[in-house]
RORO-595170 format. One line per 3 residues: number of its first residue (from 1); their letters; for each residue x, y, z of N, C-alpha, C. Coordinates in steps of 0.05 Angstrom, whole numbers, plus 32768, in hexadecimal, padded with zeros to 4 digits. Layout:
# residues N
NUM) a) X:Y:Z:X:Y:Z:X:Y:Z ~ ...
END
This chain:
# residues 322
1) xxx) 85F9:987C:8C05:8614:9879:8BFB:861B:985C:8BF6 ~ 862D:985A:8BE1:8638:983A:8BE1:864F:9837:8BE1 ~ 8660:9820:8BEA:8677:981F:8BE6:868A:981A:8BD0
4) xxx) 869F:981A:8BCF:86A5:9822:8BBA:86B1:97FB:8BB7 ~ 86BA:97ED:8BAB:86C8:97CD:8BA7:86DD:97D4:8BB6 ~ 86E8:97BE:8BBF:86FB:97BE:8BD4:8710:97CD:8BC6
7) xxx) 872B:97D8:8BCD:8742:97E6:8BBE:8744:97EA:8BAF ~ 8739:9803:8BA0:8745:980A:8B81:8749:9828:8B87 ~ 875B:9831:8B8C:875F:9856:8B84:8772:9861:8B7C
10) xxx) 8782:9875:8B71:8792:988A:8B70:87A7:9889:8B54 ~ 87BA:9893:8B53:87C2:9893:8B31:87DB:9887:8B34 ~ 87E9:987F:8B25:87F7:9887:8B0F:8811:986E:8B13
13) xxx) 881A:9863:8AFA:8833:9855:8AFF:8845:9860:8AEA ~ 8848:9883:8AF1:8856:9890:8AD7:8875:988E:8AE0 ~ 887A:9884:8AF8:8893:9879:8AF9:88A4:9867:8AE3
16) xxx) 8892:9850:8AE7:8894:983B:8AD4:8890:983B:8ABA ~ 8880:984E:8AAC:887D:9854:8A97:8890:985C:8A8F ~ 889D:9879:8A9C:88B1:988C:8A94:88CE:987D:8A99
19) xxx) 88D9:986E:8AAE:88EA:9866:8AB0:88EC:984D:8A94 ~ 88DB:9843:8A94:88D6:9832:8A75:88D7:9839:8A60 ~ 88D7:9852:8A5B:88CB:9865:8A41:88B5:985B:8A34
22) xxx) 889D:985A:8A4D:888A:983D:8A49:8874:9846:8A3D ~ 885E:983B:8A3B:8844:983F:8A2B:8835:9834:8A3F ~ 881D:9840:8A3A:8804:9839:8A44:87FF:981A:8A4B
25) xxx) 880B:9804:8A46:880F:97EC:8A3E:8826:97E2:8A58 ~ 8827:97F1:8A62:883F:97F0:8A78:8836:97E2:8A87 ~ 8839:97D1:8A97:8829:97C6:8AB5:8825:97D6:8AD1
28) xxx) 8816:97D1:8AD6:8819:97EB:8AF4:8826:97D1:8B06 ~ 8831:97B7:8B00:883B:97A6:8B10:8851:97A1:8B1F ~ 8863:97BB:8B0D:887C:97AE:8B05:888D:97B6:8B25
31) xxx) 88A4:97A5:8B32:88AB:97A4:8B4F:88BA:97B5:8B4C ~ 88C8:97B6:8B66:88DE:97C0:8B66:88E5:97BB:8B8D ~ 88FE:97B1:8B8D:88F8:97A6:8BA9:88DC:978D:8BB1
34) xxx) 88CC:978D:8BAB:88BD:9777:8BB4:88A3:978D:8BAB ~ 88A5:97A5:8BA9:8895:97BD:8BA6:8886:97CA:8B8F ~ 886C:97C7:8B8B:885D:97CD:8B72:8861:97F4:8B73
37) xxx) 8867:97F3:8B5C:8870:980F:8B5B:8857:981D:8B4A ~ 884E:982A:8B5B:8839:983F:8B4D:883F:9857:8B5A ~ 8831:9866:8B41:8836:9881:8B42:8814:988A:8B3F
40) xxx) 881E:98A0:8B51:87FA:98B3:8B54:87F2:98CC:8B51 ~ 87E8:98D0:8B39:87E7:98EC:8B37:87D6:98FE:8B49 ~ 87E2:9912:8B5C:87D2:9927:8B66:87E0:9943:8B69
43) xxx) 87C4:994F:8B6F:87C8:9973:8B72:87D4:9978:8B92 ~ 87EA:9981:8B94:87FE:9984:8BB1:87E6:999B:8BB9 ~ 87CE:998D:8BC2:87C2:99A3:8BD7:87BA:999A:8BEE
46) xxx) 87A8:99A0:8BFB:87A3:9993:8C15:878E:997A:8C11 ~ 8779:997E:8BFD:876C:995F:8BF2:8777:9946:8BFB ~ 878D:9943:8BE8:87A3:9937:8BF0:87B1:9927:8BFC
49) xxx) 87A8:992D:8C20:87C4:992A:8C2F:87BE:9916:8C38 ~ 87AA:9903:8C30:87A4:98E2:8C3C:87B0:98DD:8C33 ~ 87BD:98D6:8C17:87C9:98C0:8C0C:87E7:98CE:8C14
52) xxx) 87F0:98E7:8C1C:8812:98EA:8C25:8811:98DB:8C46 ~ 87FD:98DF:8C55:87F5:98CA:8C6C:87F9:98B5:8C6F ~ 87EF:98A9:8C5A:87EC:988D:8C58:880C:987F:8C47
55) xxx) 8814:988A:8C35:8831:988B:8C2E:8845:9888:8C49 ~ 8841:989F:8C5D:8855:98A6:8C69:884E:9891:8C7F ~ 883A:988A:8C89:8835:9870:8C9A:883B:9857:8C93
58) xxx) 883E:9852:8C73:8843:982D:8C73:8828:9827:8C65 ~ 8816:983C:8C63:87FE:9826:8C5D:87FE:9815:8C42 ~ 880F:9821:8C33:8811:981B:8C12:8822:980A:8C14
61) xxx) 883A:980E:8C1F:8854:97F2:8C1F:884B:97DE:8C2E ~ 8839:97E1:8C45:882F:97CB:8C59:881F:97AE:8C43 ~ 8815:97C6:8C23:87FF:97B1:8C11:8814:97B2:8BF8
64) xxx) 8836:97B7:8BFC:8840:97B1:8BE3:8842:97C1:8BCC ~ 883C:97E0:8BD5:8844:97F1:8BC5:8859:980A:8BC8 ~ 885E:9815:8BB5:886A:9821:8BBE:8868:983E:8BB0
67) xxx) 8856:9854:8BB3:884E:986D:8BA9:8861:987C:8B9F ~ 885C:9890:8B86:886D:989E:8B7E:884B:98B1:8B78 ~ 8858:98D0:8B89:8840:98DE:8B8A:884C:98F6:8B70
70) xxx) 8835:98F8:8B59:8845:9908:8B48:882E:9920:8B47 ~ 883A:993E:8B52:882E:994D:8B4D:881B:995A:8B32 ~ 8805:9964:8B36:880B:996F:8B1D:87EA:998B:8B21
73) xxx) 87DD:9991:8B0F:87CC:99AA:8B0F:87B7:99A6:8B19 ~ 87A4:998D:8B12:8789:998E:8B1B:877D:9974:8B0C ~ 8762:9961:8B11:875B:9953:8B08:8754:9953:8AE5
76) xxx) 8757:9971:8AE0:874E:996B:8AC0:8765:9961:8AAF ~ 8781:9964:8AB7:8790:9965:8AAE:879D:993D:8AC2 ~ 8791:9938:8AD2:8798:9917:8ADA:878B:9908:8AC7
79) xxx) 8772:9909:8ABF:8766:98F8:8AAF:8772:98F4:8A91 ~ 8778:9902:8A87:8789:98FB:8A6D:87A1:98EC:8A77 ~ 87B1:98F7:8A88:87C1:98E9:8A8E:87C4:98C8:8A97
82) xxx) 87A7:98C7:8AAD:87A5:98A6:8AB3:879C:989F:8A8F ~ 8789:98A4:8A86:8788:9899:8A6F:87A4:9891:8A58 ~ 87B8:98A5:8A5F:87C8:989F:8A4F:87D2:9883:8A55
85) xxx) 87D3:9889:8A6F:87E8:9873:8A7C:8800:9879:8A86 ~ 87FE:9897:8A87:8812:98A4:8A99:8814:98A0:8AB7 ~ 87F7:989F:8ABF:87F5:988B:8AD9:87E5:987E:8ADD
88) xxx) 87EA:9872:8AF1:87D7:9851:8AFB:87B4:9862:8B08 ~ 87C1:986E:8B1B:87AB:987B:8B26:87AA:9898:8B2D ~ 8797:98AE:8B2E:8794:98BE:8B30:8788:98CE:8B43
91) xxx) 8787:98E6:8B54:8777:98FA:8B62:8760:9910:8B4F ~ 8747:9913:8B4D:8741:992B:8B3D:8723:992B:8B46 ~ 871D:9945:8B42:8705:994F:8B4A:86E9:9944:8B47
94) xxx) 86D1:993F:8B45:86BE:9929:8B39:86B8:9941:8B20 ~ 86BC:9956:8B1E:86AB:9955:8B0A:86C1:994E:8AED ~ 86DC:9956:8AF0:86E5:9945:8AD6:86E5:9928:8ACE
97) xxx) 86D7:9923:8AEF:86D7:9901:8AE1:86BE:9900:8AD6 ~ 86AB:990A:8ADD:868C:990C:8AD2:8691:9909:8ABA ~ 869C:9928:8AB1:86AA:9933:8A90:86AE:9916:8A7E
100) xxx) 86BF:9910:8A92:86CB:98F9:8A80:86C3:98D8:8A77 ~ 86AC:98DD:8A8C:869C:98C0:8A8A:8693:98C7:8A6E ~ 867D:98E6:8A6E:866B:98E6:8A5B:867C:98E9:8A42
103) xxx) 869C:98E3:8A45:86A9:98E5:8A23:86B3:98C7:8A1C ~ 86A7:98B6:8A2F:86AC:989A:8A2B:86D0:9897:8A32 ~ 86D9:98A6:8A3F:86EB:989A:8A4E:86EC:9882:8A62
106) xxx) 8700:9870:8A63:86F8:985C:8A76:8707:985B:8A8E ~ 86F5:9867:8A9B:8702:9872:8AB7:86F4:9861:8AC8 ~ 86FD:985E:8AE2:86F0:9858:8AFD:86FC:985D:8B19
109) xxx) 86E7:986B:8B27:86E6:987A:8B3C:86EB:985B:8B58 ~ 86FC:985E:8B68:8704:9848:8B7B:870C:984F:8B8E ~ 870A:9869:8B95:8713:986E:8BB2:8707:988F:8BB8
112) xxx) 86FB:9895:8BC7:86F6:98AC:8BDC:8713:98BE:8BD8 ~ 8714:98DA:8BD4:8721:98EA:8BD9:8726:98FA:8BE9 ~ 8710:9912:8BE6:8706:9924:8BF6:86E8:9935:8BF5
115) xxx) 86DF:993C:8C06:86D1:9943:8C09:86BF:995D:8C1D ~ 86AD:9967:8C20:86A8:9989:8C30:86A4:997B:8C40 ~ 86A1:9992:8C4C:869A:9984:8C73:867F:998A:8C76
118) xxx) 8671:9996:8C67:8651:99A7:8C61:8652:99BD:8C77 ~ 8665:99C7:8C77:865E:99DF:8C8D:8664:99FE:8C82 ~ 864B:9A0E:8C7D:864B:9A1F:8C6B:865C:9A37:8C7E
121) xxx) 8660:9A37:8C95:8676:9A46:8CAA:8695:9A3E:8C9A ~ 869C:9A2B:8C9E:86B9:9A23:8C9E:86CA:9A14:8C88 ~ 86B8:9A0B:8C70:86BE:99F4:8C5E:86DE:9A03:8C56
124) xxx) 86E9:99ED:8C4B:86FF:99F7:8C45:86FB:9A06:8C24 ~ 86F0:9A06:8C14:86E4:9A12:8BFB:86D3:9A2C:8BFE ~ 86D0:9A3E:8BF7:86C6:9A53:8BF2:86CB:9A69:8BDA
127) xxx) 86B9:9A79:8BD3:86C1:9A96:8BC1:86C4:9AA8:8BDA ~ 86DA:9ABA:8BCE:86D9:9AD1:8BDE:86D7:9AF0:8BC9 ~ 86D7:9B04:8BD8:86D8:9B17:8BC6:86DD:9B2E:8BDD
130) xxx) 86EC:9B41:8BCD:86F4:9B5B:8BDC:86E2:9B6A:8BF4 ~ 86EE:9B6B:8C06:86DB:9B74:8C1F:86D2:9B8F:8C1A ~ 86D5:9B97:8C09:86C7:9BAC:8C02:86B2:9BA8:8BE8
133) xxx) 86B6:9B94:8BE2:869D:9B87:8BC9:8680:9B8F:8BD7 ~ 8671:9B99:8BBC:864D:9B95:8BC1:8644:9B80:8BB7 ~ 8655:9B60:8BB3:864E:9B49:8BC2:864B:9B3E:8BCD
136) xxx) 8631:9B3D:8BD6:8629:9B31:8BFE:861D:9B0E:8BFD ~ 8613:9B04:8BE2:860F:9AF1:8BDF:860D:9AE2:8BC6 ~ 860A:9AC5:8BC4:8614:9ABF:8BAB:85FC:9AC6:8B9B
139) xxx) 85EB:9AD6:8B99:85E0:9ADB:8B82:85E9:9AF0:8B7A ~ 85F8:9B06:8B85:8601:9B1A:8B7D:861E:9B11:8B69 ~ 8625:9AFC:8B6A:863E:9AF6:8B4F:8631:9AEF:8B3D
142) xxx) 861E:9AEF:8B36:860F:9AE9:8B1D:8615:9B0F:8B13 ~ 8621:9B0C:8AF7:862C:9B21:8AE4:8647:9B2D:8AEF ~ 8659:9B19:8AF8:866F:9B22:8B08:8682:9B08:8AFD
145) xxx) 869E:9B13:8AFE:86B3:9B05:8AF5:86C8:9AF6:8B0F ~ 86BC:9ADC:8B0E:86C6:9AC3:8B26:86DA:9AB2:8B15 ~ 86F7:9AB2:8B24:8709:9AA3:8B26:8709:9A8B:8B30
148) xxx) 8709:9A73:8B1B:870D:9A5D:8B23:8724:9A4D:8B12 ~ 8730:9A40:8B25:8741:9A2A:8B17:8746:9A21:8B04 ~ 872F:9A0B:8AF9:872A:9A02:8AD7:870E:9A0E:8AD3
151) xxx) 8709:9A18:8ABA:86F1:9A10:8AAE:86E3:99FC:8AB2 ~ 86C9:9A03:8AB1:86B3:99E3:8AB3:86B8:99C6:8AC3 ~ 86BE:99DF:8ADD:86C8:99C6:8AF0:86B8:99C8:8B11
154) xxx) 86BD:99BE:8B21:86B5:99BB:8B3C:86B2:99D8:8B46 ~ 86BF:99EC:8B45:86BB:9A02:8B49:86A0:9A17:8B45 ~ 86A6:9A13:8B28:868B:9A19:8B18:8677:9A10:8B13
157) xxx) 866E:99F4:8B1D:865D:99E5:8B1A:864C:99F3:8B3A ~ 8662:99EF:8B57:8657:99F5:8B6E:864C:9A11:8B71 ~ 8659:9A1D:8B61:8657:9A39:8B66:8636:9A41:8B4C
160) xxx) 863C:9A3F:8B3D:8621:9A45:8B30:860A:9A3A:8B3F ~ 860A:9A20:8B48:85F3:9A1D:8B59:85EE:9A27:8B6F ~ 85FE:9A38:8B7A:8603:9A49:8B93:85F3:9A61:8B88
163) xxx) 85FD:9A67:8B71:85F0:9A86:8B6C:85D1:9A81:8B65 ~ 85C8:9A6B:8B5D:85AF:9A62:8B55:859C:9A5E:8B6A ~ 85A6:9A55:8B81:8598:9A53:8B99:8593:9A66:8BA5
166) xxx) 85A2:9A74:8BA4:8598:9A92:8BAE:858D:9AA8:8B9F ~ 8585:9A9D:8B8D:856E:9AB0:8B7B:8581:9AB9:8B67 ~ 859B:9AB7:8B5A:85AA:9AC7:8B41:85A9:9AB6:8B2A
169) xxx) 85AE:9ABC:8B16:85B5:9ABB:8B01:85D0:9AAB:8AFF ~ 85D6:9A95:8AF6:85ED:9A8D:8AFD:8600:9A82:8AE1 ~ 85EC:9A87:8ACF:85F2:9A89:8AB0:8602:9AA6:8AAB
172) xxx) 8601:9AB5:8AB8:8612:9AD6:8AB4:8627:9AD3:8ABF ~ 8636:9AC1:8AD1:864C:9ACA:8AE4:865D:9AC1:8ACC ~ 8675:9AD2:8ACB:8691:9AD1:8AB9:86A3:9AC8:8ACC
175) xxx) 86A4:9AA5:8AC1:86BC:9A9B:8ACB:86DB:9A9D:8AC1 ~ 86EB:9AA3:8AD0:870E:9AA6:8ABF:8715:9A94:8ACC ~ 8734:9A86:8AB6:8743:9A6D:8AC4:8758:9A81:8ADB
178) xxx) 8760:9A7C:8AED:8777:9A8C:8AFF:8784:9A65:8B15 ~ 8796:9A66:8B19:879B:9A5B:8B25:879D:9A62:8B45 ~ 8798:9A51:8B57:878C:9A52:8B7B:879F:9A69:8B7A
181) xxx) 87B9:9A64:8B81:87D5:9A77:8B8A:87CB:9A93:8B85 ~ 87C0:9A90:8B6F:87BF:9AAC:8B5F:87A7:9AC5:8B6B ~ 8799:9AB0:8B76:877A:9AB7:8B77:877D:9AD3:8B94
184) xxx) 8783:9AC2:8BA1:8782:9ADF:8BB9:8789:9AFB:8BB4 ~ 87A9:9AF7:8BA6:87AB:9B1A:8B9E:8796:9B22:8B86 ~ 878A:9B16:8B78:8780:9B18:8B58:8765:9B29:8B68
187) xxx) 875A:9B17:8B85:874B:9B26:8B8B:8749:9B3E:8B98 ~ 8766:9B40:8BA7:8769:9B5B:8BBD:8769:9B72:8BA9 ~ 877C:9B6B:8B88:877D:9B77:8B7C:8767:9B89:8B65
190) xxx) 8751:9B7D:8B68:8739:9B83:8B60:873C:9B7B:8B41 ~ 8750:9B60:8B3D:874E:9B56:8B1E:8732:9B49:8B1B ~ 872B:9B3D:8B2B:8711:9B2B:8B25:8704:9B34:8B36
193) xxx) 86E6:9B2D:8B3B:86CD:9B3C:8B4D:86CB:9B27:8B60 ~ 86D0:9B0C:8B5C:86DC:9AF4:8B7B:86E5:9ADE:8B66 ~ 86EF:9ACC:8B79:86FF:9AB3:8B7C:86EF:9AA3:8B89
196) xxx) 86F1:9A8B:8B78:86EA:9A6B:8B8B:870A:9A61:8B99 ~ 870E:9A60:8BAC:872B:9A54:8BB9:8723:9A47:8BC7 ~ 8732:9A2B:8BD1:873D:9A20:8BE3:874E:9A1C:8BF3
199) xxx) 874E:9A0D:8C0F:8766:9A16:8C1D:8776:9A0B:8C12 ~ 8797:9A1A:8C1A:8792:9A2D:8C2B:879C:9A4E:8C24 ~ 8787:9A4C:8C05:877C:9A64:8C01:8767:9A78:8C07
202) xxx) 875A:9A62:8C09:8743:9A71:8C23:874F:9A85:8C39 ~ 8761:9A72:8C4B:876F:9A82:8C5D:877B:9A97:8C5E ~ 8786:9A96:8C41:87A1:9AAF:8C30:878D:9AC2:8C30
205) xxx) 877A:9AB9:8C1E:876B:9AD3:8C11:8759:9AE9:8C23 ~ 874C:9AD7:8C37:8740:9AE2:8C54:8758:9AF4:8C60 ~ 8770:9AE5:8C70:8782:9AF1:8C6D:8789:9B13:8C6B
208) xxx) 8788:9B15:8C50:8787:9B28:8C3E:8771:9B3F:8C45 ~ 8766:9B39:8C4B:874D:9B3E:8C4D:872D:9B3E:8C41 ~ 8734:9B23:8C31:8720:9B22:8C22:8703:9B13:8C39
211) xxx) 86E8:9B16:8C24:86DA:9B0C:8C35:86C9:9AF7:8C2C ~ 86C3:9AE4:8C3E:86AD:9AC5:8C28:8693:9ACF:8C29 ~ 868E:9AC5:8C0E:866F:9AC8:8C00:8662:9AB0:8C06
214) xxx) 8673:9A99:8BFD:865D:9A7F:8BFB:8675:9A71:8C01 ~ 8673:9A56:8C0F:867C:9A41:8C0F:866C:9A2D:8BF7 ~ 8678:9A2D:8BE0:866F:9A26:8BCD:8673:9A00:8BC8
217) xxx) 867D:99F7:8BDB:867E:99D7:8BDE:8667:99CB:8BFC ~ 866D:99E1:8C08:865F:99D8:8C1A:863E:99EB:8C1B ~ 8630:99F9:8C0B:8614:99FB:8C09:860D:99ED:8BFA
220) xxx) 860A:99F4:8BDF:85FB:99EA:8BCB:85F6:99CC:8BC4 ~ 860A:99B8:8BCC:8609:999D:8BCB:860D:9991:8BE0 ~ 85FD:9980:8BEC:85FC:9977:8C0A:860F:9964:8C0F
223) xxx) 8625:9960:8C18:863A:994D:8C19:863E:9945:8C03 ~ 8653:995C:8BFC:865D:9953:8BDA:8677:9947:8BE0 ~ 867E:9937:8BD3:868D:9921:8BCE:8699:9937:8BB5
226) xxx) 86BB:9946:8BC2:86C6:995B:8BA9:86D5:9945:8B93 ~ 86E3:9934:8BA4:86FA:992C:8B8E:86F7:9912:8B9C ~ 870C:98FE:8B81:8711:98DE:8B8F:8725:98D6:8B7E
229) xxx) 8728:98C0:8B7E:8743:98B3:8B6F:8738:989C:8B57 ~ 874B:989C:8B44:8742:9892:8B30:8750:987D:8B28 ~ 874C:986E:8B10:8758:9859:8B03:8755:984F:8AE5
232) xxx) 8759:984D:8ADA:8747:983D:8AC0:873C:9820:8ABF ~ 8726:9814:8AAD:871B:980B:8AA6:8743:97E8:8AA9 ~ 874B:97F8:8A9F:875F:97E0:8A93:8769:97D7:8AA4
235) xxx) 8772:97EE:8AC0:8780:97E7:8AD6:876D:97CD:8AE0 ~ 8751:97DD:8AED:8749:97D1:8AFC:8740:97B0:8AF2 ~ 8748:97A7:8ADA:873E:978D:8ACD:875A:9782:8ACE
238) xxx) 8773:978D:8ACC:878D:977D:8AC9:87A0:977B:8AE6 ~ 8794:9795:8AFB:87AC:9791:8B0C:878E:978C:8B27 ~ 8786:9780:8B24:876C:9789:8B35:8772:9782:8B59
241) xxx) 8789:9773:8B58:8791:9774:8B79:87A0:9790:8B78 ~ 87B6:9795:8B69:87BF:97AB:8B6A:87AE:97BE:8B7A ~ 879C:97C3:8B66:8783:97D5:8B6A:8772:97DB:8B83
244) xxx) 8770:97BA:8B90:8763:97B8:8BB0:8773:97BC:8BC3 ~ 8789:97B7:8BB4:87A9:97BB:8BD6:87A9:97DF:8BD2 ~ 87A3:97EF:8BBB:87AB:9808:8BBE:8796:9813:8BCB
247) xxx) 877A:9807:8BC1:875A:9818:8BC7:8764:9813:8BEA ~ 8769:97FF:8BFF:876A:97F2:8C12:8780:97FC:8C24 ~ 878F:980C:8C15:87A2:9824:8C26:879C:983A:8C23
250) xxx) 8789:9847:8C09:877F:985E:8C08:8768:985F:8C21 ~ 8757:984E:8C24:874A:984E:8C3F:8752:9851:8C53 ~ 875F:9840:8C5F:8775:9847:8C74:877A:985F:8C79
253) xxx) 8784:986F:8C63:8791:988B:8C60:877E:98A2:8C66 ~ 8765:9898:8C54:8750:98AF:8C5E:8749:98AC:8C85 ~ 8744:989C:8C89:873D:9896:8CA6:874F:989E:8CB7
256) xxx) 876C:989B:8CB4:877D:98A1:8CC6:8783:98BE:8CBE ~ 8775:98D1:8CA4:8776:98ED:8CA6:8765:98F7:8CB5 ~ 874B:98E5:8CB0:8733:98EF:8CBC:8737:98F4:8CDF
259) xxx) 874B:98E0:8CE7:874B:98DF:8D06:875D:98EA:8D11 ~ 8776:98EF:8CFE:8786:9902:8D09:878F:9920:8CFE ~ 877A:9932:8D03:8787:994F:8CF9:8799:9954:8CFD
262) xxx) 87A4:9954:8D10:87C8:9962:8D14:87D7:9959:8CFB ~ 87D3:993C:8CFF:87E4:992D:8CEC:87E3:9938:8CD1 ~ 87C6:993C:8CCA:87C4:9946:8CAB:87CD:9964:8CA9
265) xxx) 87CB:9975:8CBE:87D4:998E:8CB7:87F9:999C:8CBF ~ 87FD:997D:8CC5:881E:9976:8CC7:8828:9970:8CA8 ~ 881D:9958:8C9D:8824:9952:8C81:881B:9964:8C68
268) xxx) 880D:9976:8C6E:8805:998B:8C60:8824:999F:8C54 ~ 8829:99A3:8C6C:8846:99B5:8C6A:8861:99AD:8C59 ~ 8860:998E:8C57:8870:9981:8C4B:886E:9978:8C30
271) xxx) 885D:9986:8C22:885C:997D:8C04:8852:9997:8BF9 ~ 8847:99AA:8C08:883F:99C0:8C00:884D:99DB:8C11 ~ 884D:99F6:8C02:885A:9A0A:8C08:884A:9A19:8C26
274) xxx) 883C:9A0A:8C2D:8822:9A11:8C44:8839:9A10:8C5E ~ 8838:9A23:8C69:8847:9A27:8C80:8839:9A1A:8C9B ~ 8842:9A16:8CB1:8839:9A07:8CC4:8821:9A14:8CD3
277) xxx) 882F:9A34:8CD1:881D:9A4A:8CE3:87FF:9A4B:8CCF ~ 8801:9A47:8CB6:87E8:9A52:8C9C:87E0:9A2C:8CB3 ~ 87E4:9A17:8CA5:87DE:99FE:8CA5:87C8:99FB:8CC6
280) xxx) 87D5:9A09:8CD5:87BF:9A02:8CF6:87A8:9A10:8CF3 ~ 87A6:9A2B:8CD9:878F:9A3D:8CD3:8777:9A2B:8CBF ~ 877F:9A21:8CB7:876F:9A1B:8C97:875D:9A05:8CA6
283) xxx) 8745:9A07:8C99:872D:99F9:8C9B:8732:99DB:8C83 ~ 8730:99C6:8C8F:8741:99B4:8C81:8721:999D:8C7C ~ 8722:9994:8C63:870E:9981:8C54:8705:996D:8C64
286) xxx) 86F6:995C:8C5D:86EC:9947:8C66:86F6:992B:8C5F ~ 8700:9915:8C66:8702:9900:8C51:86F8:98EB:8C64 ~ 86E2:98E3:8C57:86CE:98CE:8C61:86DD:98B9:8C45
289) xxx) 86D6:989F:8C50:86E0:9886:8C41:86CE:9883:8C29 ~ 86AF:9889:8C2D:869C:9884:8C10:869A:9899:8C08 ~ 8690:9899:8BED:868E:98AD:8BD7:866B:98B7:8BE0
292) xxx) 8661:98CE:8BDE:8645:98D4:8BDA:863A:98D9:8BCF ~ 8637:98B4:8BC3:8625:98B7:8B9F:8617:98CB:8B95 ~ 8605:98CB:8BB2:85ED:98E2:8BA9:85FD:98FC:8B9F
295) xxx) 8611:990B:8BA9:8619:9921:8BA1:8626:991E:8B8B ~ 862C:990C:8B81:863D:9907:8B62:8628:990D:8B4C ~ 860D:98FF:8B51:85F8:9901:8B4B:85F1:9916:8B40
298) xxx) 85ED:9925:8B5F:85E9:9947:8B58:85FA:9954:8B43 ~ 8615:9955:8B47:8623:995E:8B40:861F:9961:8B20 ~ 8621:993D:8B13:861B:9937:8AF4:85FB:9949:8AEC
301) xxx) 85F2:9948:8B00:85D4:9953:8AF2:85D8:996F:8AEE ~ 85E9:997E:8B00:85EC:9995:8AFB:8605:999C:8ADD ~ 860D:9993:8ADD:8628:9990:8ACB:861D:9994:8AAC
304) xxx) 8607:997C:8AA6:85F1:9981:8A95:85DE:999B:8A8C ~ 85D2:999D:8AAF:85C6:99BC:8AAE:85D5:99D1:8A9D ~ 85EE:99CD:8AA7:8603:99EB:8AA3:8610:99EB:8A87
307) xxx) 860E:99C6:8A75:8611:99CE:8A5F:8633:99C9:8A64 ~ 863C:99BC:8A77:8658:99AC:8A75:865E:9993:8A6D ~ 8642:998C:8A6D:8645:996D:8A64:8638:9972:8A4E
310) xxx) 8631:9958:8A37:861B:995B:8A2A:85FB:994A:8A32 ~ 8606:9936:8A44:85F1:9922:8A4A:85FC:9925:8A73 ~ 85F0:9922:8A78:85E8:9914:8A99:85FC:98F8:8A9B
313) xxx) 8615:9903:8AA6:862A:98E8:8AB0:8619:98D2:8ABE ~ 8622:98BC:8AB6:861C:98A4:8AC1:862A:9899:8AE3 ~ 8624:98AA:8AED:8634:98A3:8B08:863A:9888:8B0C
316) xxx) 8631:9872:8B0D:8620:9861:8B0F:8641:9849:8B02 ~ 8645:984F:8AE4:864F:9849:8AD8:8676:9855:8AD8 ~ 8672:9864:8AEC:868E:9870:8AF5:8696:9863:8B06
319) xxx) 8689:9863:8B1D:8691:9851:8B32:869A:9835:8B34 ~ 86AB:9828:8B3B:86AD:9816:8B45:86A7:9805:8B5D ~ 8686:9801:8B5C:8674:97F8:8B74:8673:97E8:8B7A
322) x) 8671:97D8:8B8F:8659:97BB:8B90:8644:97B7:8B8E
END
């Protein structure tokens, strides 16, 4: 693994933009109180809850900022947006950043997000499928219709290699877009033949009575590194302390999630519709401070395989390393 340069992660100064009726051209500098106002685009899920941690502790005002967390769908849909300049920094999955290296976007990866715990018992990620399914393993979804999130994303990248490892065909499985919320009844209901969910849909959908096939983050890729925080090429050349005071509380943030669970499955409840009683159930991610090159690695080579990329991402050239 390597580290990533001292402080650079997360999105967005669409505060400043929008309160400006600003352009891309905007500064991510601009004060307010003594306070660099950025805004950060992420998905209100449990991924997440370092940087509402680290917000709600001081770690960002302690280095002079001051966060504005702006919800929104998922990493495919942050990257246009940091590019626009809608925000400074962003949250999103690795494989749309992969996507986006190989379209010559100028992105860069600067902070650790989240990541599996590698434990094919408990990961917080899994497919499930009706407990009455004659799906017992992931080669049996090969010629079967799996609900995931986005298209040609982290879902489907983990999961086809799941069905591959176990001897299927993983070119046959029919992916549909459904969103997480949706996924548990879609499956009780026998609309789709399984779901990729996370918590704390996992929990819902088990719940329910559904049952797990694969922990599809935590087999197939050995300490995959799911998601991380982003920036552009422009940020990190014009505001570049900016950049180390944010990367330098996003650390903080992961470590003090990492060490306190209660805490994270306390702040969970407060930005999301996750109830306290669901929140003590759910099998909750990993967030280690470095990224695991090697699994980014993997990831781009498979991405290629599957014919989501056209060429093999440059990992290498995403990162912001020493």
């Amino acid at each position: 693994m390597r580290r990533l340069l001292a402080p650079i992660t997360a999105l967005a100064l669409l505060t400043t933009a929008t309160a400006c009726g600003g352009s891309s051209d905007e500064p991510a500098t601009d004060t307010e109180g003594g306070l660099a106002q950025v805004a950060v685009g992420i998905i209100p899920i449990i991924d997440v809850a370092p940087i509402y941690l680290g917000q709600e502790q001081g770690f960002f005002e302690e280095r002079g900022i001051e966060l504005e967390l702006v919800p929104g769908s998922g990493g495919a849909a942050a990257v246009p947006g940091v590019v626009a300049g809608d925000f400074d920094f962003a949250f999103g999955n690795v494989t749309s950043l992969l996507l986006a290296q190989t379209q010559g976007l100028p992105l860069q990866v600067v902070s650790n997000g989240t990541a599996s715990t590698g434990d094919p018992e408990t990961d917080f990620s899994a497919v499930v499928v009706p407990a009455d399914s004659p799906v017992q393993t992931a080669a049996d979804l090969a010629g079967k219709t799996v609900a995931v999130n986005n298209f040609k994303n982290i879902g489907e990248v983990t999961i086809r290699k799941a069905v591959e490892d176990a001897g299927g065909d993983s070119s046959t499985v029919n992916f549909v877009e459904l969103p997480f919320p949706d996924m548990p009844a879609a499956v009780a209901n026998g609309n789709v033949d399984a779901a990729w969910v996370v918590e704390p849909f996992v929990t819902v959908a088990t719940g329910q009575g559904a049952r797990v096939v694969v922990r599809n983050f935590a087999e197939p890729v050995e300490d995959l590194t799911v998601a991380t925080y982003f920036t552009t090429e422009q940020m990190l050349a014009e505001n570049p302390e900016l950049v180390d005071d944010f990367q330098a509380a996003m650390t903080e943030s992961l470590q003090y999630a990492q060490d306190n669970p209660d805490e994270l499955r306390r702040i969970i409840t407060t930005y999301t519709s996750i109830s306290p009683e669901v929140a003590e159930q759910i099998a909750l991610p990993s967030f280690p401070e470095e990224i695991n090159v090697e699994s980014m690695e993997t990831v781009a080579e498979l991405m290629a395989e599957y014919g989501i990329t056209e060429e093999t991402a440059d990992v290498d050239a995403l990162l912001a390393t020493d």
